[in-house]
N, C-alpha and C positions, 0 to 999 in steps of 0.2 A: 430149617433154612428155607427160606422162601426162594422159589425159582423165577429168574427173570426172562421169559422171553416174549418175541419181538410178535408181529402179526402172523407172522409168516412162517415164525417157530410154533405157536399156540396153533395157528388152522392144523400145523402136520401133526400136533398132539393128539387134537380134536379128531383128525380122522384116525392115527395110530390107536386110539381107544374104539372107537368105532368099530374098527374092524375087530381086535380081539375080543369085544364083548360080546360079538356078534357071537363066537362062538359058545362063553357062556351062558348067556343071557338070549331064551326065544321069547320077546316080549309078548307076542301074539297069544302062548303056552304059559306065559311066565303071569307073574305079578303086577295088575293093571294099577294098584295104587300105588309102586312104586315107579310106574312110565307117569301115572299123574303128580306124582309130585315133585320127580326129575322134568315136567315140564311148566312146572312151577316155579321151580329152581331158575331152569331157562327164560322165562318170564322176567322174574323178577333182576335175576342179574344179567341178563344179555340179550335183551328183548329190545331195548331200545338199539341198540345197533343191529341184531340177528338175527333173518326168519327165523321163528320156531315153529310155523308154521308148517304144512304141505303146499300152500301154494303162497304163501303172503311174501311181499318185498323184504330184504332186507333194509333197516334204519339207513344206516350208512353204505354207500355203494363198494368201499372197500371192502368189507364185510362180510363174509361167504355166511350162506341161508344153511343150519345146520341139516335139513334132507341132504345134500351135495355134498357135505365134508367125504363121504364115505364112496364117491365116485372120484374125488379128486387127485387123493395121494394114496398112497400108499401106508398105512396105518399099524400101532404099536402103543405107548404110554400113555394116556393121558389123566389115569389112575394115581399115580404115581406124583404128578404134577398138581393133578387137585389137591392130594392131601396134604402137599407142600404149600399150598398155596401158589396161584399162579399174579404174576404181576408182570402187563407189559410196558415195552417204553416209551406207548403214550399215555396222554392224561385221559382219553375218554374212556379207557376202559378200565373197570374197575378190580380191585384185587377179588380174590374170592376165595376165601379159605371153605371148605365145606366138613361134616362130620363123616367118616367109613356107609355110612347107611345113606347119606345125602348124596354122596358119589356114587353108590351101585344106581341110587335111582337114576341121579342125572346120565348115567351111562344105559340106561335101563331106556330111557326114553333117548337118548340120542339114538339107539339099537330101534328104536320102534322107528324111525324112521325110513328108515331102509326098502329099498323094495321089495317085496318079495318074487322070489324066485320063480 
């Protein structure tokens, strides 16, 4: 079943994963060609709206820059959501359905984002 949510449901996904992968995943320690291809992933599907950057604008001004998702809210699923497929309820953003090994990475590299301590 494909999960529908809104902008505002998806940023709290985006940081709800953030924060738990942080605990499993130390990308620094961990596996650099799966933070490069979690930021490939990010490129190519959410790059034109999303910093993926450290310091680049986001596309769209509503758009939160994914370094910030993981200072913004409070964080939990978004594992979960990937591999249901996430679709919101506008048109510019795209569905994304991803394979178990495309979402550690994409989580892999949104974790690489983070500041360190």
């Amino acid at each position: 079943m494909v999960r529908i949510l809104d902008l505002a449901g998806l940023t709290v996904a985006f940081v709800v994963a953030v924060a738990s992968v942080r605990a499993q995943t130390d990308p620094a320690a961990g596996d650099l060609a799966a933070v490069d291809l979690g930021r490939g992933i990010a490129e190519v599907n959410c790059g034109a709206c999303h910093a993926v950057g450290q310091d680049d604008p986001s596309g769209m001004e509503t758009a939160p820059a994914f370094r910030d998702l993981g200072t913004l809210y409070p964080v939990e699923t978004l594992a979960e959501s990937l591999a249901e497929g996430i679709v919101t309820g506008h048109e510019g953003m795209p569905e994304i359905e991803l394979e178990p090994e495309e979402i550690e990475a994409f989580l892999a590299y949104l974790a690489s984002l983070r500041p360190k301590p």
